[in-house]
C-alpha positions as CSV (number, residue, x, y, z in Angstrom):
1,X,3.4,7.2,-11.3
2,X,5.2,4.0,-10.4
3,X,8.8,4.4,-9.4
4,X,11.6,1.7,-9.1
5,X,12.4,2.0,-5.6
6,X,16.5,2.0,-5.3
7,X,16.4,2.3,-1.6
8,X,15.5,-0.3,1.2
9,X,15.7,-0.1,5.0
10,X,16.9,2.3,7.2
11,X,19.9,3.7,9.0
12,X,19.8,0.5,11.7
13,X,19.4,-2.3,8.9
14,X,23.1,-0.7,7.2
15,X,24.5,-4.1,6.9
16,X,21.0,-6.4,6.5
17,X,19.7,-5.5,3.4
18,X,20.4,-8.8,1.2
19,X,18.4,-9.9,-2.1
20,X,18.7,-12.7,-4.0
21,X,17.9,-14.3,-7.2
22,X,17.0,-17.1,-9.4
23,X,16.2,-17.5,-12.6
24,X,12.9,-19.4,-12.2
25,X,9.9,-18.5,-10.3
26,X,10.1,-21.2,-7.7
27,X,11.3,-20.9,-4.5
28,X,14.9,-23.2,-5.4
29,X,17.3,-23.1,-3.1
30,X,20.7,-23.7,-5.0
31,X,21.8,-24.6,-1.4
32,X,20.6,-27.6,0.9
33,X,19.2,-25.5,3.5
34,X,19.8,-28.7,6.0
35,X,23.4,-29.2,5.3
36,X,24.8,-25.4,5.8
37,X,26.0,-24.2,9.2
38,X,22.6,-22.4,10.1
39,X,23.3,-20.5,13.6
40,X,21.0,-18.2,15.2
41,X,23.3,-15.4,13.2
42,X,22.2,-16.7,10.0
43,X,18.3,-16.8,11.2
44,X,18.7,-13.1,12.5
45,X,20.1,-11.7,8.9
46,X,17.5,-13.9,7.3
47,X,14.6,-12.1,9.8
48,X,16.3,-8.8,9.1
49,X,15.9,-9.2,5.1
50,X,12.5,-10.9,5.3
51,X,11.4,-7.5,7.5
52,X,12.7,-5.4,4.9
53,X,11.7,-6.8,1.6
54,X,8.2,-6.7,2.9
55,X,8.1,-3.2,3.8
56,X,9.3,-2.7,0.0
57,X,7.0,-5.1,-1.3
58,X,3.8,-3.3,0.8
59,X,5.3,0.1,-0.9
60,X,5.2,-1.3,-4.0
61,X,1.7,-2.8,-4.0
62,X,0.5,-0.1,-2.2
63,X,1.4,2.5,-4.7
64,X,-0.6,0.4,-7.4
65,X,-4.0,0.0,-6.1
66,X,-3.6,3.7,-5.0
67,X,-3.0,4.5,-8.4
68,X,-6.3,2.8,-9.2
69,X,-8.2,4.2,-7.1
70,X,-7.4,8.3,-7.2
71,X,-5.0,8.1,-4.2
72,X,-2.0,8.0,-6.6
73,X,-1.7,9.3,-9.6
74,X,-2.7,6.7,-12.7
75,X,-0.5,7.6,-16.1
76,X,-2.5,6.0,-19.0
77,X,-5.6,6.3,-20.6
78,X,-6.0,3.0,-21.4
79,X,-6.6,0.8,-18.5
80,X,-5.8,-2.5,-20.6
81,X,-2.6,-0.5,-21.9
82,X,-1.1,1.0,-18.5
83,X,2.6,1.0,-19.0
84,X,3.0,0.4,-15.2
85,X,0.8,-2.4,-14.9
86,X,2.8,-4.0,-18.1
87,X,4.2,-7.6,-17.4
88,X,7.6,-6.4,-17.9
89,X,6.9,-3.4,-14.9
90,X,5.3,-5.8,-12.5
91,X,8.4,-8.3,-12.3
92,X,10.0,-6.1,-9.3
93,X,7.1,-6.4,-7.1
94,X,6.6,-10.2,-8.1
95,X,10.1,-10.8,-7.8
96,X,11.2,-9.3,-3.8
97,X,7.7,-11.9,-3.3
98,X,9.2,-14.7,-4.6
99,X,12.9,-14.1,-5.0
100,X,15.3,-11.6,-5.7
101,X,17.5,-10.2,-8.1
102,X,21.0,-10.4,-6.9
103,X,22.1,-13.2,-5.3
104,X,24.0,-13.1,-1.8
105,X,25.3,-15.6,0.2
106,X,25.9,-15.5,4.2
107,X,29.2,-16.1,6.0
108,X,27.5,-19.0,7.0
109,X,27.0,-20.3,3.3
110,X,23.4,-19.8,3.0
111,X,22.1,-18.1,0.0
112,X,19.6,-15.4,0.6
113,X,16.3,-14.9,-1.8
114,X,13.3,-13.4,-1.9
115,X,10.1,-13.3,0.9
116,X,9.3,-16.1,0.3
117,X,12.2,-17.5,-0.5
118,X,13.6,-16.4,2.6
119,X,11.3,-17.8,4.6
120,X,11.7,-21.2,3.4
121,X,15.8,-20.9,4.0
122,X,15.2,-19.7,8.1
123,X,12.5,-22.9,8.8
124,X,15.4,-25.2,9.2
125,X,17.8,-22.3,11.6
126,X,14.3,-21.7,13.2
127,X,13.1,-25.4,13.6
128,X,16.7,-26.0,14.9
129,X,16.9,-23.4,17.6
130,X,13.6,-23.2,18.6
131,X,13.2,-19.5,17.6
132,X,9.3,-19.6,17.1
133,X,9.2,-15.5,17.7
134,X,11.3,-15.7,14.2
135,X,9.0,-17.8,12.7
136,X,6.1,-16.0,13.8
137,X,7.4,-13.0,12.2
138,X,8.1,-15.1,9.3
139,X,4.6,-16.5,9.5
140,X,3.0,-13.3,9.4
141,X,5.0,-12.0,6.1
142,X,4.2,-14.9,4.8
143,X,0.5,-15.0,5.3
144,X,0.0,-11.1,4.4
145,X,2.1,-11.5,1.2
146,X,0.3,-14.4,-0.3
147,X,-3.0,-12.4,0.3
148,X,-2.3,-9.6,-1.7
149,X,-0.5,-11.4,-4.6
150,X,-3.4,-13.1,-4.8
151,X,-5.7,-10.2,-4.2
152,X,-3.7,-8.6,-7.4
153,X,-2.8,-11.2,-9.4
154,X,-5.6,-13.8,-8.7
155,X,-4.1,-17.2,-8.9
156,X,-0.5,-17.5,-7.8
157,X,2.0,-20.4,-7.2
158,X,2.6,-21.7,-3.6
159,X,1.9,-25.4,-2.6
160,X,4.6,-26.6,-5.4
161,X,6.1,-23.2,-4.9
162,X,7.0,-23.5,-1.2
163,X,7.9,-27.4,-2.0
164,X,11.0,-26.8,-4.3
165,X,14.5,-27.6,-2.9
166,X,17.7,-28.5,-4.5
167,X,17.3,-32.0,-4.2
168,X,13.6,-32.0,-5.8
169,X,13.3,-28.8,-7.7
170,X,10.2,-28.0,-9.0
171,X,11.2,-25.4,-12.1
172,X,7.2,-25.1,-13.7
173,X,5.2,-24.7,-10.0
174,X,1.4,-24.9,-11.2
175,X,-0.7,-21.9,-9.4
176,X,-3.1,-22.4,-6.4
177,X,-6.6,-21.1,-6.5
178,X,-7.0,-18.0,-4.5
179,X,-9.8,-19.4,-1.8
180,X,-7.0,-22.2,-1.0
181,X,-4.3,-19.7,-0.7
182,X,-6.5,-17.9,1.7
183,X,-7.2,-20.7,3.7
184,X,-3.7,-21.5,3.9
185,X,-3.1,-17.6,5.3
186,X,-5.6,-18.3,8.3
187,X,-3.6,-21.0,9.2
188,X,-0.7,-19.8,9.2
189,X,-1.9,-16.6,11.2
190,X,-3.4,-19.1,13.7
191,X,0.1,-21.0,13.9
192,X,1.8,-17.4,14.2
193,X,-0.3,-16.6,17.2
194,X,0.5,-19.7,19.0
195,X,3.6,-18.9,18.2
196,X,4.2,-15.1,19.5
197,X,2.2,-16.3,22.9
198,X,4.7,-19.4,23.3
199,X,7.6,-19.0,25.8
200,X,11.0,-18.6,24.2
201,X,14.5,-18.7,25.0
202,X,16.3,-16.3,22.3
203,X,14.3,-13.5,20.7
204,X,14.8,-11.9,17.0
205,X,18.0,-9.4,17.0
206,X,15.3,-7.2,15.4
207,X,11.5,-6.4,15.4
208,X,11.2,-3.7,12.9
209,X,7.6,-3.3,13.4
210,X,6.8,-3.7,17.0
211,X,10.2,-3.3,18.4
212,X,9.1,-6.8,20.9
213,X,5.9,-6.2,22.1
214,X,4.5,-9.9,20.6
215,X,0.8,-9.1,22.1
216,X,0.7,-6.4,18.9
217,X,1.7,-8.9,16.9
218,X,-0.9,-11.3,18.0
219,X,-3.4,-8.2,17.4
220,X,-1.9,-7.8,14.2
221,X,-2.7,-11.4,13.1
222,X,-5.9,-11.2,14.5
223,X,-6.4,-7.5,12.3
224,X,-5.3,-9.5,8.8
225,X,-7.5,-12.3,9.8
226,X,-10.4,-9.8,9.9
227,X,-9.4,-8.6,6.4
228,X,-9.6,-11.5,5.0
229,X,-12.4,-12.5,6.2
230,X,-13.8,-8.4,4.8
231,X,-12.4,-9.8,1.8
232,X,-14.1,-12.6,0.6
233,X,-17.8,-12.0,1.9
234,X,-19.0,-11.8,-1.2
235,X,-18.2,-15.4,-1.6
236,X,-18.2,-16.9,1.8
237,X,-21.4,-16.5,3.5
238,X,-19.7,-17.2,7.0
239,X,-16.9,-14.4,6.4
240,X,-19.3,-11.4,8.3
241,X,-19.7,-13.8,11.6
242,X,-16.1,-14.7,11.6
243,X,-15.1,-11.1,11.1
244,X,-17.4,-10.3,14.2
245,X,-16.3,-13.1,16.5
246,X,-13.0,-11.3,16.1
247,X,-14.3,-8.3,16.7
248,X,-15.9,-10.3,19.9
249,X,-12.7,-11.2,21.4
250,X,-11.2,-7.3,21.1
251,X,-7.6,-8.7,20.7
252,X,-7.2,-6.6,17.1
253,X,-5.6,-3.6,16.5
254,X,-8.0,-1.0,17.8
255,X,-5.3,1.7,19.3
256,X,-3.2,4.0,17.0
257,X,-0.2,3.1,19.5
258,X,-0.7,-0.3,18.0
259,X,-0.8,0.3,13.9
260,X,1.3,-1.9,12.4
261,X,3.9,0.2,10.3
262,X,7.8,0.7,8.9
263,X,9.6,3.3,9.9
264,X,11.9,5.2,7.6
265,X,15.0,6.7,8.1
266,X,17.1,9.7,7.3
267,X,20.6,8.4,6.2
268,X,20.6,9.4,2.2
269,X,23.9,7.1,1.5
270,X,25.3,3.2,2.0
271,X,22.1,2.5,1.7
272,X,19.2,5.3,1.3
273,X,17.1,4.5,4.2
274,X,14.9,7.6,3.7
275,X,11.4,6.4,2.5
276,X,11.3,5.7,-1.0
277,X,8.7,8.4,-2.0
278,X,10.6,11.3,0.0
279,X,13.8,9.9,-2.0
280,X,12.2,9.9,-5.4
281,X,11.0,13.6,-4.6
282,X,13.2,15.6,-3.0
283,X,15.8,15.4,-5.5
284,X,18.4,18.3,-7.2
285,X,15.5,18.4,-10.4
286,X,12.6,18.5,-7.6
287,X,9.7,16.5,-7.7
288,X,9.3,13.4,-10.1
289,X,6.0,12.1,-8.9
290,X,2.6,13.9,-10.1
291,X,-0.1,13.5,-7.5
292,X,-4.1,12.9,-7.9
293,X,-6.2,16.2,-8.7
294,X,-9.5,14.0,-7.3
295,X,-8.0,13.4,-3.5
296,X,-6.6,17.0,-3.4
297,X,-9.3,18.4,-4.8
298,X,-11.6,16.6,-2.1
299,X,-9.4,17.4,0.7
300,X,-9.3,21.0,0.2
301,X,-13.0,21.8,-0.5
302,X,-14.1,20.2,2.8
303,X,-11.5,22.1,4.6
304,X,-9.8,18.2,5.7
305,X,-7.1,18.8,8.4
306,X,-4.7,16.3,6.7
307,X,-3.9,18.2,3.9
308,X,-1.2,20.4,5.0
309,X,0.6,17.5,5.7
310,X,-0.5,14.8,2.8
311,X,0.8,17.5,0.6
312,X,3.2,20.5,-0.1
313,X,2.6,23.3,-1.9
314,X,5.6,24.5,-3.8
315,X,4.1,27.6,-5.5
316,X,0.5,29.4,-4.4
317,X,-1.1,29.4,-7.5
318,X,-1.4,27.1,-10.5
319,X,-1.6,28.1,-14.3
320,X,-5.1,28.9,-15.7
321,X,-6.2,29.0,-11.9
322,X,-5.4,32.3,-10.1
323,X,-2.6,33.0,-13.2
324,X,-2.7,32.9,-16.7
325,X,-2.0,29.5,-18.2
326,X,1.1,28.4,-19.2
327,X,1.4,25.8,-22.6
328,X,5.0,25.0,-21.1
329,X,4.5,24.1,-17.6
330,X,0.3,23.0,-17.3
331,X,-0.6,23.0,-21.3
332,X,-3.8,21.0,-20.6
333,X,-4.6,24.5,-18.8
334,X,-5.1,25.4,-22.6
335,X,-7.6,22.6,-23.9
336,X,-11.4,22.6,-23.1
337,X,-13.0,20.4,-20.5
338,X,-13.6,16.7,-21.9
339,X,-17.9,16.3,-22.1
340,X,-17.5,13.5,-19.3
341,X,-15.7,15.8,-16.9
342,X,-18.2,18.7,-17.8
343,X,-21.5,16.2,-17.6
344,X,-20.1,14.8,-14.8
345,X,-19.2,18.1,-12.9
346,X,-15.8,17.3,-12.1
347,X,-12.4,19.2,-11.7
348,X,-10.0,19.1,-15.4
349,X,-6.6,19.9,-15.2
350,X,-6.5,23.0,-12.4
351,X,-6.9,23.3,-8.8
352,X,-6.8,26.3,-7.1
353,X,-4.3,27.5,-4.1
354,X,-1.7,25.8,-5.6
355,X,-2.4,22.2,-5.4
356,X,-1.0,21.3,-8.9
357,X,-1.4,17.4,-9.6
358,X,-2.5,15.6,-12.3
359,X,-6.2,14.2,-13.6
360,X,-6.5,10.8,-13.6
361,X,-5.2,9.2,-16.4
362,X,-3.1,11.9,-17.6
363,X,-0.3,11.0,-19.8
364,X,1.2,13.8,-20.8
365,X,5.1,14.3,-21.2
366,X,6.7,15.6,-18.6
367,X,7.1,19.5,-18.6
368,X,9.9,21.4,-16.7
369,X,7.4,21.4,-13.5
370,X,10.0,20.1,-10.7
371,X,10.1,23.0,-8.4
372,X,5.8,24.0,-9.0
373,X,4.1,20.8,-9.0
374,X,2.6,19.3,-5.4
375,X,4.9,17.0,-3.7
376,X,4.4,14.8,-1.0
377,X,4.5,16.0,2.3
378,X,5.4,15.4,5.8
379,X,2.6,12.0,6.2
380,X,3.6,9.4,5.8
381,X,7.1,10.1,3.5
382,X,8.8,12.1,5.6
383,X,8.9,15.2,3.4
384,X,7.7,18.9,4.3
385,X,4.7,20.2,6.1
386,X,2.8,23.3,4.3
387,X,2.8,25.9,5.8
388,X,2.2,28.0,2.9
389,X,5.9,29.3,3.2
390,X,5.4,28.1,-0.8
391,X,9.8,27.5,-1.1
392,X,10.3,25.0,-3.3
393,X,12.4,22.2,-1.9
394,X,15.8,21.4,-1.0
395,X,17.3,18.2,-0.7
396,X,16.6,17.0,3.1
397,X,14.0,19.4,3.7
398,X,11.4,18.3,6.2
399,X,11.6,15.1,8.2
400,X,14.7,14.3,6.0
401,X,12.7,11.3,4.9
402,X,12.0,9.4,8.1
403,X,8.3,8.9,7.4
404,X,6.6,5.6,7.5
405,X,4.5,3.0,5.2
406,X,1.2,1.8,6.8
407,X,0.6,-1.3,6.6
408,X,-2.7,-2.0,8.9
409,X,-4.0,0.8,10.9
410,X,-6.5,1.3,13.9
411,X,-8.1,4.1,11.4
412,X,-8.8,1.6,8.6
413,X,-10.3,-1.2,11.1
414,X,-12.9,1.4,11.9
415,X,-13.5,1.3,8.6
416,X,-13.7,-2.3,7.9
417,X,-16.2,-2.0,10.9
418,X,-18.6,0.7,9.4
419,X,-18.8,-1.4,6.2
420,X,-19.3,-4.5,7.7
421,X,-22.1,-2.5,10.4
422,X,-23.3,-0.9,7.1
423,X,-24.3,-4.1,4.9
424,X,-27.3,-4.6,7.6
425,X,-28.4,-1.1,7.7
426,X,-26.3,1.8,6.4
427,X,-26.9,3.8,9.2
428,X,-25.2,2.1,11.3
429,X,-21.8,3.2,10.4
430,X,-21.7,6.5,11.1
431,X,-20.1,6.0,14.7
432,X,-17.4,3.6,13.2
433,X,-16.7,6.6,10.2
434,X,-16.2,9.3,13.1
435,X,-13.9,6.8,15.0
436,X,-12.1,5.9,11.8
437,X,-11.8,9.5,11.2
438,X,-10.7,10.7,14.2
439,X,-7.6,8.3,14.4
440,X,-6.7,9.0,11.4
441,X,-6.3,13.2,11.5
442,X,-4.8,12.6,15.5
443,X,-1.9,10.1,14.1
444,X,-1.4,12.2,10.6
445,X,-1.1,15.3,12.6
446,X,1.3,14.2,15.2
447,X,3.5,14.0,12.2
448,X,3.8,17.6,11.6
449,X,6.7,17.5,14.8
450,X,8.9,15.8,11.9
451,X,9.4,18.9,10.1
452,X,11.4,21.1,12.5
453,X,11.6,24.0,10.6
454,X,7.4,24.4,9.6
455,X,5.5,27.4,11.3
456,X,3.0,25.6,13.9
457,X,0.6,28.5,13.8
458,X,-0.6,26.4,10.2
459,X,-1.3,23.4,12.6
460,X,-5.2,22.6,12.7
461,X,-6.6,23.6,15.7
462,X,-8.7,21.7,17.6
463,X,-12.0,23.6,16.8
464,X,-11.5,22.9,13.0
465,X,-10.8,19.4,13.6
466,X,-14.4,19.1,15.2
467,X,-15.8,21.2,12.7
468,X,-14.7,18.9,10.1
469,X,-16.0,15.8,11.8
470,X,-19.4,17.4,12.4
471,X,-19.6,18.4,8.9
472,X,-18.5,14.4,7.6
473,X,-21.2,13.6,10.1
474,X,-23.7,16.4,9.2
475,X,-23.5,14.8,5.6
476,X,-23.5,11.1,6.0
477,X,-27.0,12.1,8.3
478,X,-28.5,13.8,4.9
479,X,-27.5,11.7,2.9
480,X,-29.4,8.7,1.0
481,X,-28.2,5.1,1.2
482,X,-26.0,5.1,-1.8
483,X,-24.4,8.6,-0.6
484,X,-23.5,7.0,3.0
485,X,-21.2,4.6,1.0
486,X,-20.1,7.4,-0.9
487,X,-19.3,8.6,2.5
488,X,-17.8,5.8,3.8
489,X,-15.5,5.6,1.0
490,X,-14.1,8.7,0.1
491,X,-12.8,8.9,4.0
492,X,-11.3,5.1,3.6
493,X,-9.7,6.3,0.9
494,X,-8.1,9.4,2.2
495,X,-7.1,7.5,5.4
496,X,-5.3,5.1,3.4
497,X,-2.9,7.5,1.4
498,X,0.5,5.7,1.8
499,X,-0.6,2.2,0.9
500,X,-3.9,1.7,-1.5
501,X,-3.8,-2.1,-1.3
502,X,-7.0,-1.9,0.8
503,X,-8.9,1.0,-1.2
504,X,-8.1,-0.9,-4.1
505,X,-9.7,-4.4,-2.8
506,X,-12.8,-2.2,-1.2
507,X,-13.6,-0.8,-4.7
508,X,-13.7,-3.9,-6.2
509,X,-15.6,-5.3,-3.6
510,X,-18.3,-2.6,-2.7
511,X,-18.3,-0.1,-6.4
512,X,-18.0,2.9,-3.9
513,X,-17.2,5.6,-4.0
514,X,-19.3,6.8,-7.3
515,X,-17.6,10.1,-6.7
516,X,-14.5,9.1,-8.3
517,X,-13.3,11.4,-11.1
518,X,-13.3,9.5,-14.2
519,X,-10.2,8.5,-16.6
520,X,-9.3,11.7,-18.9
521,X,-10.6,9.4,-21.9
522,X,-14.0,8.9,-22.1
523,X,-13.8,5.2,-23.0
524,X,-10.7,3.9,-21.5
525,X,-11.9,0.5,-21.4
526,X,-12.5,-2.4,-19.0
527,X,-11.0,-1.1,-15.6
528,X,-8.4,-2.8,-13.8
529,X,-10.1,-6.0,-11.7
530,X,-6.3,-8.1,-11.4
531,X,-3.2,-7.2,-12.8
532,X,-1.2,-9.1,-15.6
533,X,0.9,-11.7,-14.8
534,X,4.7,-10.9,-14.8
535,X,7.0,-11.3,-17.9
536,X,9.5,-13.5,-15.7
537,X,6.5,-15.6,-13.8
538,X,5.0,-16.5,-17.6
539,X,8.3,-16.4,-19.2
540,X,10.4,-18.9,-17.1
541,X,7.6,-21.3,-16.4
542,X,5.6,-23.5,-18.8
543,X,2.8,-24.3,-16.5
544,X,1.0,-21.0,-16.9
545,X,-0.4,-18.6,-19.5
546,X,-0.4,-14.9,-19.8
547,X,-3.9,-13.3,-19.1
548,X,-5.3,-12.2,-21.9
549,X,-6.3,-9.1,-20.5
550,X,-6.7,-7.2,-16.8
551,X,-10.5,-7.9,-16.3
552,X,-10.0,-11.4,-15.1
553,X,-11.6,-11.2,-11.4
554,X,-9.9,-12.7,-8.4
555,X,-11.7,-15.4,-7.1
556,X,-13.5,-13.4,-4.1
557,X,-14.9,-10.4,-6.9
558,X,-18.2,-11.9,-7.9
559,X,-19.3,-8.6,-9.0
560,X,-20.6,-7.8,-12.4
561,X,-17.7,-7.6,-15.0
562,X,-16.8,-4.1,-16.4
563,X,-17.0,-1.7,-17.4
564,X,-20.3,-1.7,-15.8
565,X,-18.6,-1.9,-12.2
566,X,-16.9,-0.3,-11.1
567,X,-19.3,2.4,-11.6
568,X,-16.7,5.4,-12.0
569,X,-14.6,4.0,-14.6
């Protein structure tokens, strides 16, 4: 379920979160840029909002592939009818991409926008000073912004976009193809690199992410890069060799020390800098997020030493599991399995031990289930770490909120790796899985120190750790070649709960997993393959068309259309 995040930053970035507005889609800057007093001040604020927006925009995105793909929980039976995916819901994230919705202005005059917006306002302070660290930052925003609009909306504006100015606005930009967009990423990674290895004078105020270590950065440019090029191999029959000639120059991040993340804070007031899913959650009412029955359900049958912290238990036992069921609290407890579900052998409705989430698809009302539903725990919002205590919550309870969103890990490169080792022989990426795997449980369970007050005798010991990795390897071994993807894709996916931009863009690029528990209705339609245009993109500019549905394919899915593929619908 989709929330509107109220809360940026975090207790460091008090006085830096500024958004901005327009009432057009291109990037206008009511200002001339070139004839305001632009100090290094100005280009530090700027860097600061830039930093922030994007870590809101990554939430954002990342909460709607994961919906899509069982990481999050999808509300709607119909995938061409999805209330979040409706024009009118998808202005906020298009909007902190392009611009704002409140328009500030610096001391220094200079009216701040959106991402991209933003960017185009610190080139002249940047140019002017020399501040090519700034840039770089800027650069690399830029570059993994324009990829996933594109990898969610398809075509997008940007060479007319990034053109506008006061003195020539453009007020109707025309969109870009996709494959020129992502051409225009690469270079602007390449110019970022140049840019973090150049000497410089005066540094950014603040590096959010890396805190000034630039040689992540370069590694982090070098990581995208290798997405992209993951991307779009079904289209660009050089992608797989330029991926590997990355790979080749083992500059990429490859060392959890180096994942590319934001960090959260704790302060709940003037602003919220606790991270947004922790803030939406642990809340007076309790919980208002449902989450996915599939990826709990997954998690706790094969005994995964993430769960305890990926989710908290708020009561032991779910209705018309180990209790009677309730028509109040879980009334679907009540109805018989859909045929689909039952044909298809998969969970409806009720988990056991307490993990009580919602099927996919599910759009039922909401029933007074605050303080008995799963919530999200301590990885990566912040939140509690189960330790079966089974308490309910409190406001402030855990971590208080300081958790992080991931935006590139080393996990998931391992990942990209097995499916890239994988297309010559599947075999082969059994060693990149384990690798994958093993990043990912050491960095999600370091996270359990967050929550001060949760009984470490629950923490997974070391022998269960192995014994879960042996049995993910035991399995891939047996399995047939369809089955290793299977593999390979169910522990992508639960590596990347937090952000399911990725999962989202592997499904629509490989079909896998085929595990996936179906939508509640046994014909929901085509599924999802880009998302509609926004209301204010189609509604302020006369250059462009709504879609006329979600099953247009971005230009690197040559896939067949749906509902054939995906294959779990």
């Amino acid at each position: 379920m989709k929330r509107i995040f109220k809360k940026f930053g975090s207790s460091a970035l008090i006085a830096t979160l500024l958004l901005g507005a327009c009432e057009t889609i291109e990037l206008d800057l009511t200002d001339n840029p070139n004839q305001l007093s632009l100090d290094q001040s100005s280009a530090d604020l700027l860097l600061n909002s830039i930093q922030i927006d994007f870590a809101t925009f990554v939430e954002l995105m990342g909460q709607n592939g994961g919906d899509l793909v069982r990481i999050g929980y999808l509300n709607g039976r119909n995938y061409q009818n999805i209330a979040n995916f409706s024009p009118v819901q998808l202005n906020l994230e298009w909007n902190i991409a392009y611009q704002g919705d409140n328009a500030e202005t610096l001391p220094s005059g200079l009216e701040v926008n959106g991402i991209l917006a933003d960017i185009r306002a610190l080139a002249p302070a940047a140019e002017t000073n020399e501040l090519l660290r700034h840039t770089a930052i800027a650069q690399f925003i830029e570059a993994y912004t324009i990829v996933t609009l594109v990898d969610f909306f398809g075509d997008i504006p940007y060479s007319e976009a990034i053109q506008a100015t006061a003195e020539t606005p453009i007020l109707n930009p025309n969109v870009d193809p996709g494959a020129s967009i992502y051409d225009a990423a690469l270079g602007l990674l390449d110019a970022a690199i140049a840019n973090f290895e150049s000497d410089v004078v005066t540094e950014p105020q603040n590096d959010f992410y890396y805190g000034g270590t630039w040689s992540n950065w370069v590694k982090a440019c070098n990581t995208l890069k290798m997405k992209i090029y993951l991307q779009r191999r079904l289209v660009d029959g050089s992608a797989v060799a330029s991926f590997n000639a990355l790979v080749a120059e083992n500059n990429f991040i490859d060392e959890t020390a180096e994942d590319l993340e934001f960090q959260w804070g704790t302060n709940s007031i003037l602003p919220d800098a606790r991270h947004p899913r922790y803030a939406d959650n642990y809340t007076p009412s309790g919980g208002a997020d449902y989450l996915p029955n599939w990826l709990m359900n997954l998690m706790d049958t094969s005994d995964d030493p993430r769960i305890r912290y990926y989710f908290y238990r708020q009561v032991n036992a779910v209705p018309g599991a180990e209790i009677p069921p309730n028509e109040e609290t879980l009334a679907c407890g009540l109805e018989p399995t859909p045929q689909h579900y039952t044909d298809g052998g998969f969970t409806f409705c009720v988990l056991p031990n307490g993990y009580w989430g919602r099927d996919h698809g599910q759009n039922a009302g909401i029933p007074p289930d605050g303080f008995t539903r799963a919530i999200y725990g301590v990885y990566p919002s912040g939140g509690i770490f189960d330790d079966s205590s089974f308490e309910g919550l409190s406001v402030g309870d855990g971590g208080g909120g300081a958790g992080v969103t991931p935006i590139m890990l080393a996990s998931w490169v391992d990942f990209m790796r097995a499916e890239v080792a994988m297309l010559t022989s599947p075999s082969d990426g059994e060693p990149f899985i384990l690798a994958g795997l093993a990043k990912s449980v050491a960095k999600v369970t370091s996270f359990g120190s967050l929550d001060a007050s949760a009984n470490g005798s629950f923490f997974p010991t070391a022998g269960e750790i192995t014994n879960h990795s042996n049995n993910v390897s035991a399995d891939f071994i047996a399995a047939d070649d369809d089955g290793k993807w299977d593999i390979l894709a169910e522990q992508f996916m639960i590596s990347l709960f937090g952000n399911g931009i990725d999962g989202y863009n592997f499904y629509r690029r490989t079909g896998f997993p085929t595990t996936f528990q179906p939508n509640l209705e046994p014909e929901p339609g085509s599924f999802i393959r880009s998302l509609n245009y926004p209301a204010d993109f189609v509604n302020n500019n006369s250059s462009v068309d709504p879609k006329p549905n979600q099953t247009i394919q971005v230009f690197w899915d040559n896939n067949p259309a749906s509902p054939t593929f995906p294959i779990a619908n």
